[in-house]
C-alpha positions as CSV (number, residue, x, y, z in Angstrom):
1,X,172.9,180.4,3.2
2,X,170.7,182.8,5.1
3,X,173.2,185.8,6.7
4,X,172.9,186.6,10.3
5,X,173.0,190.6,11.2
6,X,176.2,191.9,12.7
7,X,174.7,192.2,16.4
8,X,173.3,189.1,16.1
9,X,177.0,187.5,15.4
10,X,178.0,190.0,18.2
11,X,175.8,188.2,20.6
12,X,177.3,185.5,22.7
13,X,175.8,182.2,23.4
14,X,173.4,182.7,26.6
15,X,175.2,181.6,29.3
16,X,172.4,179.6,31.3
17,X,171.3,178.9,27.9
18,X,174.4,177.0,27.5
19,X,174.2,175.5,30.8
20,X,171.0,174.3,30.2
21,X,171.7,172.5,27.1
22,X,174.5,171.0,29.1
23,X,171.9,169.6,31.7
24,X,169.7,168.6,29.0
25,X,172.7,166.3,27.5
26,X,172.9,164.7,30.9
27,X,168.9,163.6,31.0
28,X,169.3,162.6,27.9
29,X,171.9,160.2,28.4
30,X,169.9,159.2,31.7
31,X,172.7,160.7,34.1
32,X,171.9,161.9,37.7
33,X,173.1,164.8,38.6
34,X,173.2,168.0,41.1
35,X,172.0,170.7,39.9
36,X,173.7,174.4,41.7
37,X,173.1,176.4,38.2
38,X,170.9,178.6,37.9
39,X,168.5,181.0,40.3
40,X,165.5,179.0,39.6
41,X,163.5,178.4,42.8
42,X,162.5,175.0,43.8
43,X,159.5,176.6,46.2
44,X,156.5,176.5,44.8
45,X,154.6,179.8,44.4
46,X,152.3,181.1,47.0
47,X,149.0,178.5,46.2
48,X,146.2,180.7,47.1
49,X,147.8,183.0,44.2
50,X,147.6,180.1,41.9
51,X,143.8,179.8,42.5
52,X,143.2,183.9,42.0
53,X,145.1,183.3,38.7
54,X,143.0,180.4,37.4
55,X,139.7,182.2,38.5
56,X,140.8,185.4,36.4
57,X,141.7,183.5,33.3
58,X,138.4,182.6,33.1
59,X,137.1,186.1,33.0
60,X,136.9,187.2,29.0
61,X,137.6,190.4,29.8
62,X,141.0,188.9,30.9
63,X,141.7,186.9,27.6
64,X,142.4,190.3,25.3
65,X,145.2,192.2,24.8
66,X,146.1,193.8,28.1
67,X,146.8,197.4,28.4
68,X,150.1,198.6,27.5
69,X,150.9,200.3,31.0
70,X,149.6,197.1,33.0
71,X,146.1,197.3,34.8
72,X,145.8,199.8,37.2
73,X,144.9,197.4,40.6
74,X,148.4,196.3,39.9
75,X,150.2,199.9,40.0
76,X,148.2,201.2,42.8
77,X,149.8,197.5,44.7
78,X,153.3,198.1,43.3
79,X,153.0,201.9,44.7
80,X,151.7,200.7,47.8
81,X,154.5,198.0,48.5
82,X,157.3,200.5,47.7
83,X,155.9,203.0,49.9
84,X,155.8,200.3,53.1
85,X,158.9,198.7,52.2
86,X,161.0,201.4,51.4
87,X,159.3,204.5,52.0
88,X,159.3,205.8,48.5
89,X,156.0,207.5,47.1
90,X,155.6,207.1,43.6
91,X,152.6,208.7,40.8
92,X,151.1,205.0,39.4
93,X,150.2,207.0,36.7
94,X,153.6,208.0,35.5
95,X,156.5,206.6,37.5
96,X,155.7,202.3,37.6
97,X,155.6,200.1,34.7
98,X,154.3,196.4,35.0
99,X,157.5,194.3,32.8
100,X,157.0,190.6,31.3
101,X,160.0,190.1,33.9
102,X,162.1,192.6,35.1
103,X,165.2,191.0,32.3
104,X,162.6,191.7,29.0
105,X,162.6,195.7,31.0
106,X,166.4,195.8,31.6
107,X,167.2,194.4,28.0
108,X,164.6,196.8,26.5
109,X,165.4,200.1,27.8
110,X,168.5,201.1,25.9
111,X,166.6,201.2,23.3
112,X,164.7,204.2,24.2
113,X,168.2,206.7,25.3
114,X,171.0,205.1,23.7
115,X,173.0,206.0,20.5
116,X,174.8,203.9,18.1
117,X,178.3,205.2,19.9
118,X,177.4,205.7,23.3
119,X,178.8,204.1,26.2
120,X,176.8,201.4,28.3
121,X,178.6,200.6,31.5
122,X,178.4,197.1,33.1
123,X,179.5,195.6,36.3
124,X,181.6,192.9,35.7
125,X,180.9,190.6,37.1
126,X,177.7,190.7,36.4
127,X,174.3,189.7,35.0
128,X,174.6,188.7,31.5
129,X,171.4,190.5,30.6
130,X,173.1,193.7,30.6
131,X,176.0,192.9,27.7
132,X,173.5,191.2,25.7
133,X,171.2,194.3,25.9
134,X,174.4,196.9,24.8
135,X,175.5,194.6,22.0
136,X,171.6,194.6,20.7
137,X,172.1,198.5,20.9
138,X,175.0,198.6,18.9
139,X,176.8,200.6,21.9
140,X,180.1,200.8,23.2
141,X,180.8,198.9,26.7
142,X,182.6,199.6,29.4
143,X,183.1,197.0,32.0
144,X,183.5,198.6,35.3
145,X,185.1,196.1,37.8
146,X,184.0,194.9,40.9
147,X,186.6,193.9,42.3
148,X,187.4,191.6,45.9
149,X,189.2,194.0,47.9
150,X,186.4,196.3,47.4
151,X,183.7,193.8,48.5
152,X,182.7,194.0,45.1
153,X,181.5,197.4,44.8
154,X,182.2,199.1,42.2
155,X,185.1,202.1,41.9
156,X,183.3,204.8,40.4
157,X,187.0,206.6,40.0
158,X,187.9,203.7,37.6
159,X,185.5,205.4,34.7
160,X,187.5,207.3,32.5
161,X,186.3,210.7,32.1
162,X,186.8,210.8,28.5
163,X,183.4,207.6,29.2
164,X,181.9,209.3,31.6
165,X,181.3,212.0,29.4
166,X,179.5,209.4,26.4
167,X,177.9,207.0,28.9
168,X,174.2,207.5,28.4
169,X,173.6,204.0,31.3
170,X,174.9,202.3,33.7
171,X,173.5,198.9,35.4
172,X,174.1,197.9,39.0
173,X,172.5,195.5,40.6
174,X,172.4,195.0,45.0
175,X,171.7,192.5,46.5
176,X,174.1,191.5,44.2
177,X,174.1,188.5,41.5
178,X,176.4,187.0,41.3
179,X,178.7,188.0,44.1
180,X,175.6,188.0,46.6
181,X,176.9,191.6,48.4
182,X,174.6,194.4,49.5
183,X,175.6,198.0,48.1
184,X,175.3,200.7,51.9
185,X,173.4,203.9,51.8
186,X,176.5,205.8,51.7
187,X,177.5,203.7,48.6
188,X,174.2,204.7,46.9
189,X,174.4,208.2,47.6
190,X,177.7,208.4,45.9
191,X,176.6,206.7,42.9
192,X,173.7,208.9,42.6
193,X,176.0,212.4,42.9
194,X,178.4,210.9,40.1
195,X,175.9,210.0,37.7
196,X,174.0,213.3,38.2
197,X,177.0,214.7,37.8
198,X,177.9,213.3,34.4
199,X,174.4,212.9,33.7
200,X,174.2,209.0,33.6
201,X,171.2,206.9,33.7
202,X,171.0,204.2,36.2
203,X,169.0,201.3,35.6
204,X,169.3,199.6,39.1
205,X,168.4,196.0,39.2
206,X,166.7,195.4,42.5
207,X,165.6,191.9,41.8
208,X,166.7,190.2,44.8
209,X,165.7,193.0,47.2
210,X,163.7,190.4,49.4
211,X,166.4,188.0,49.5
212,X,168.1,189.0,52.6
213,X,169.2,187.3,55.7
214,X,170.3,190.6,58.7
215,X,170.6,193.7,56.8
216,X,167.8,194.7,55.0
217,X,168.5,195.9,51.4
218,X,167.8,199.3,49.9
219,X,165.8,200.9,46.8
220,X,168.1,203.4,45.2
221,X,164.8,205.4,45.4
222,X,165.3,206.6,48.8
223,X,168.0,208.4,47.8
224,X,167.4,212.4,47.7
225,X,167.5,213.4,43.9
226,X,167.9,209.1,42.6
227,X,164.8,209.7,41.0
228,X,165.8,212.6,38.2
229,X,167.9,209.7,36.9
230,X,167.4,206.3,37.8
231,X,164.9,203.7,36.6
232,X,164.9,200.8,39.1
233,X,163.7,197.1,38.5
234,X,161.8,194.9,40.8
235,X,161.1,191.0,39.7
236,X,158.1,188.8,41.0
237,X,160.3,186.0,40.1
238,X,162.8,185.9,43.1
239,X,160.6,187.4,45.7
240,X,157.2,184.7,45.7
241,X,159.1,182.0,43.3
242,X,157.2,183.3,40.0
243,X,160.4,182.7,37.8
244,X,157.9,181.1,34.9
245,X,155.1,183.4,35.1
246,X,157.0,186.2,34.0
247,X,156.5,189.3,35.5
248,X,158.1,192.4,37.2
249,X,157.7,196.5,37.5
250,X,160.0,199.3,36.9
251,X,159.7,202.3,38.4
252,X,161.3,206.1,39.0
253,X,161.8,208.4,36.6
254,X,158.4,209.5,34.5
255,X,160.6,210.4,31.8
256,X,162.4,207.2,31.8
257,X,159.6,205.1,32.3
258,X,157.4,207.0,29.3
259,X,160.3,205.9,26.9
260,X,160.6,202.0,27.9
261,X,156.5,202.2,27.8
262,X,156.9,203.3,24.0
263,X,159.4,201.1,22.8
264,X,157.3,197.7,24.8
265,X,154.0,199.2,22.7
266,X,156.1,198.6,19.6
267,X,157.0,195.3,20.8
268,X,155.0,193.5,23.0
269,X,150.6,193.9,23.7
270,X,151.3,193.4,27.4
271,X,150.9,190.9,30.2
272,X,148.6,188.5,30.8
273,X,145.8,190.0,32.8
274,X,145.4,187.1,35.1
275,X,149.2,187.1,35.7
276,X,149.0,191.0,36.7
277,X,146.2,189.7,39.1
278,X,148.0,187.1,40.5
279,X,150.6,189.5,41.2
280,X,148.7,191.9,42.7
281,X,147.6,189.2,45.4
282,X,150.6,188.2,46.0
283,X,152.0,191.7,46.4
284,X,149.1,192.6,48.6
285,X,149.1,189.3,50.3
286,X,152.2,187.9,50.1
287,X,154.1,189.1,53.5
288,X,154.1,185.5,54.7
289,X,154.9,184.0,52.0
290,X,158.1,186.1,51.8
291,X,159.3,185.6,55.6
292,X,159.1,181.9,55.0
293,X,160.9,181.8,51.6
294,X,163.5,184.1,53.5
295,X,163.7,181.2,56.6
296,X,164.2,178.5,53.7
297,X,167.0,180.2,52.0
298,X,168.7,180.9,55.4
299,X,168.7,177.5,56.3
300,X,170.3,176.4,52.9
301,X,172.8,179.1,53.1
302,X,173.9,178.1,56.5
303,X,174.1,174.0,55.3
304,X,176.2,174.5,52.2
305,X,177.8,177.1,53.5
306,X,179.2,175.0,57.0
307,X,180.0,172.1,54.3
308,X,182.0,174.5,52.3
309,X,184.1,175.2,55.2
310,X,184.6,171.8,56.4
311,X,186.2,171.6,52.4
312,X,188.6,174.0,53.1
313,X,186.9,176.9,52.0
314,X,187.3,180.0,52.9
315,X,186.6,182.8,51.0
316,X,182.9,182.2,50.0
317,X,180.3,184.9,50.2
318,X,176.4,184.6,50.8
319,X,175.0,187.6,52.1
320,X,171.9,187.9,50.2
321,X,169.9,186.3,47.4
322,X,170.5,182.9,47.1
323,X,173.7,182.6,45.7
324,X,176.8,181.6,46.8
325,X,179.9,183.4,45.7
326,X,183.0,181.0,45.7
327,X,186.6,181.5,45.1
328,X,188.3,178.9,42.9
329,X,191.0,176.7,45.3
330,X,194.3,177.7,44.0
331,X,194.9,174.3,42.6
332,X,192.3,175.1,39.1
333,X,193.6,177.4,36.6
334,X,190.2,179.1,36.0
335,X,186.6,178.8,36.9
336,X,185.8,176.4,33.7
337,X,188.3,173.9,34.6
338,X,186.9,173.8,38.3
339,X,183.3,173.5,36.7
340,X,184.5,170.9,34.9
341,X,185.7,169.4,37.9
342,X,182.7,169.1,39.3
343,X,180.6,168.2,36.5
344,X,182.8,164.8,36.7
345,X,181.5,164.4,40.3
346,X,177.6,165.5,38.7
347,X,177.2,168.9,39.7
348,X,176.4,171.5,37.9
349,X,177.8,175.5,38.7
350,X,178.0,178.4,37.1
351,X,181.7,179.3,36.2
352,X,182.4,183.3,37.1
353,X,183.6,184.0,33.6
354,X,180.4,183.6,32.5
355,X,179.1,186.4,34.3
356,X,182.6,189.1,32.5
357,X,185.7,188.9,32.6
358,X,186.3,190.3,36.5
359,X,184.0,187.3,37.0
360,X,187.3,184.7,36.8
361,X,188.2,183.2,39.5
362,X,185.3,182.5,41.2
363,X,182.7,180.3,40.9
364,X,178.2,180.5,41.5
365,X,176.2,178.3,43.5
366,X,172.9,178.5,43.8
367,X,170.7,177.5,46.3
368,X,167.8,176.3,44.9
369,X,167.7,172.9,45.9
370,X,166.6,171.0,49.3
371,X,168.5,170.9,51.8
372,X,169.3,167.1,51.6
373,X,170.7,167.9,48.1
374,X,173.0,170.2,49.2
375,X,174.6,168.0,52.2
376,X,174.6,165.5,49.3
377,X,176.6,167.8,46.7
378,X,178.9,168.4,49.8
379,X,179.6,164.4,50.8
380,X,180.7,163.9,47.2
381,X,183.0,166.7,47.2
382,X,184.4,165.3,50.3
383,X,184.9,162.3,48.3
């Protein structure tokens, strides 16, 4: 019998992994179902980027190995988009990094400043990435919690210092997934004195930046001295609908971004240069595109959301992305038993234990489904 390594055994199973092997089970056995699981968008992506990426893949210059540090077109439109959507100016020489998706970045980067020992700290709840990329490590975790009565930000004061002291990274992530929350400038410019304080790296997922309804989210980059220590991740997949294409950017710190870049060129050749071209369009092109996805999402929100109340619900949250955050009704014991609840009725959720520990209790929607879905998943509930 071949023997598995020790972080390997350490890893859990995938959570949408696991969901997905669920859903699969129900095709199989030719069952209809709803599907509320994961943040896959049903909107296609923008078309006339479709047709720039099928006229570069037939460029042969296009076919090889891409550069390591992504084409250039593509950084000069990343540092262009950051500077008119969030007024940060960054070198596209040294400070943005093209990613084959902002989770293969965020997994990847430990590798490059953390010791067998250290402390990684994680939001719990929180993205699943982030565990799986401390256990691949071999690092110690801390799960900071984000709790309710703090609108699920995080207490910073709940760090022991004896941790603060070894954590070499800590991942946050606003507009939040899973609890859909947005993080306010005076939040950010606390986190940024504690961790320069104690020396922390942030890696600060931003994914969902364009997935807002009022307030418009922030980039930890506009905060004065963020960039001495924070790497920040942006994902094409959420903001035009390019979950499949894979491909995202990070970008802050040189320092930080020169060590992910070395670990990727031991890794991976790069990303497909028609992808990066398609991406560039869209960035460049794609303001549209994103106000309309934004409208879409709204209207979803404001459909499920409306049915959730006439349910009886009401603590739900659905600020941003497009998520919604649901406490369990006090009648279910934990957020598997209400998930298997409504897999009886043929919809699929995402139970908040899967996304840590402080994650029980609640239960994920997602909205990537029509609209007539949702008022659909809502009538049977009312059932």
């Amino acid at each position: 019998m071949i023997e598995y390594s020790l972080r390997l055994k350490n890893l859990p199973p995938y959570l949408f992994a696991e969901i997905d092997r669920l859903k699969q089970k129900l095709k199989k056995e030719k069952e209809e179902f709803i599907d509320l699981s994961i943040g896959d968008p049903d909107i296609p992506a923008p078309r006339v980027m479709i047709d720039v990426l099928y006229e570069s893949a037939k460029i042969k210059e296009n076919q090889k190995y891409a550069l390591d540090k992504g084409k250039l077109s593509l950084r000069r439109a990343i540092k262009k988009w950051m500077k008119l959507r969030f007024g940060v100016n960054l070198d596209e020489e040294k400070e943005i990094l093209p990613l084959i998706g902002s989770k293969e970045g965020l997994v990847h980067f430990p590798l490059a400043f953390v010791n067998k020992g250290d402390y990684i700290i994680i939001p719990s709840p929180g993205y699943p990435g982030y565990k799986g990329a401390a256990i691949t490590c071999e690092t110690k975790i801390f799960e900071l919690p984000l709790r309710e009565e703090n609108n699920f930000l995080p207490d910073l004061e709940e760090i022991p210092k004896s941790i603060r002291n070894k954590a070499k990274i800590i991942y946050l992530n606003y507009p939040n997934n899973p609890t859909t929350v947005l993080a306010s400038q005076e939040f950010l410019k606390k986190l940024v004195k504690f961790c320069s304080k104690y020396r922390i790296i942030i890696a600060y997922d931003n994914a969902y930046s364009e997935i807002y309804f009022e307030k418009k989210p922030s980039s930890l980059l506009e905060i004065k001295e963020a960039k001495e220590i924070t790497l920040e991740f942006h994902s094409f997949s959420k903001t035009f609908c390019m979950t499949g294409f894979r491909i995202g950017w990070c970008c802050g710190n040189k320092d930080l971004v020169t060590g992910l870049l070395k670990i990727k060129t031991n890794i991976d050749s790069g990303i497909f240069s028609a992808i990066q071209d398609a991406a560039t369009y869209a960035l460049e092109k794609g303001k549209k595109y994103v106000i309309n996805l934004r409208k879409i999402i709204k209207k979803r929100k404001e459909v499920f959301c409306e049915g959730l109340k006439e349910l009886g619900f009401s603590k739900f949250w659905a600020e941003s992305t497009f998520y919604v955050w649901i406490k369990l009704p006090q009648k279910f014991k934990s957020s598997i038993d209400f998930c298997k609840y409504l897999l009886k009725k043929r919809i699929v959720a995402t139970p908040g234990i899967g996304f840590g520990k402080f994650g029980e209790g609640f239960v994920r929607f997602a909205l990537t489904v029509k609209e007539n879905i949702l008022r659909k998943a809502i009538f049977i509930l009312k059932g």
